[in-house]
N, C-alpha and C positions, 0 to 999 in steps of 0.2 A: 204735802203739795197736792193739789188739786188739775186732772187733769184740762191742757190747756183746750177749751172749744175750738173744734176747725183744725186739730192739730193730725191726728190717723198717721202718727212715729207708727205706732205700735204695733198697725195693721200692717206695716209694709216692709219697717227694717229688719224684723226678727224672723228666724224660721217658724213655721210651724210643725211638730211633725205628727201632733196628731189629725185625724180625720175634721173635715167640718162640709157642712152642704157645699155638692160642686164642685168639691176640694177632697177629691176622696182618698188621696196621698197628703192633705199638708198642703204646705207652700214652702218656698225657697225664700231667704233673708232675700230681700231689697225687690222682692214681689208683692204688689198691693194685690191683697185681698179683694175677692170678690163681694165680700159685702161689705168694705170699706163706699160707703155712700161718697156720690159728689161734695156736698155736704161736710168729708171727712168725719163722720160719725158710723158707729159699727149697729150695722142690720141685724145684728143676731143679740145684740144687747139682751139682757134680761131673759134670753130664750135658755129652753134646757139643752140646745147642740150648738151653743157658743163651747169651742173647747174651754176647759180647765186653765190653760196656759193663759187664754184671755183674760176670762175671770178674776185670775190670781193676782194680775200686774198688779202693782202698784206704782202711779207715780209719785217720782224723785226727782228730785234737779241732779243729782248723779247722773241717770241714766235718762234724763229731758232735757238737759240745759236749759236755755231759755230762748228757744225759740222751735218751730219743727224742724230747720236744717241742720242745727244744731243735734235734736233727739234723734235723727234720722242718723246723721254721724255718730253718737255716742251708742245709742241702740246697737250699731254693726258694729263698733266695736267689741259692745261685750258679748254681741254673739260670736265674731271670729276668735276671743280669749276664750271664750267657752266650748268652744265645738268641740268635738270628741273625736 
């Protein structure tokens, strides 16, 4: 699956907890990122201080469904099964 255009799940539902510009803690799940653009496209795309965690995603219709309120809801899910 190919991530959907206009969509920015990724940048908002999940934690982050490494470092990223501006964000020298991370962010908290159901916090948009700061370089989540109007646009819903990620500012640090293709940079070398997009964390790893970004990079790594991959989209799924597991963790996307099919729409963003939907990724937005599934995203928080797997991050509160997952949290430590």
């Amino acid at each position: 699956m190919n991530c959907r255009e206009g969509c920015g799940a990724c940048c908002i539902a999940p934690s982050i907890s490494s470092p990223l510009p501006g964000m020298p803690h991370g962010k908290p799940a159901g916090e948009r990122c700061l370089h989540l653009s109007v646009e819903q496209l990620c500012q640090l795309f293709g940079q070398p201080e997009r964390p790893a965690v970004c990079s790594d995603f991959k989209a799924d219709i597991e963790v996307c469904g099919t729409d963003q309120a939907d990724a937005i809801r599934l995203i928080g899910w797997w991050e509160q099964m997952t949290a430590a």
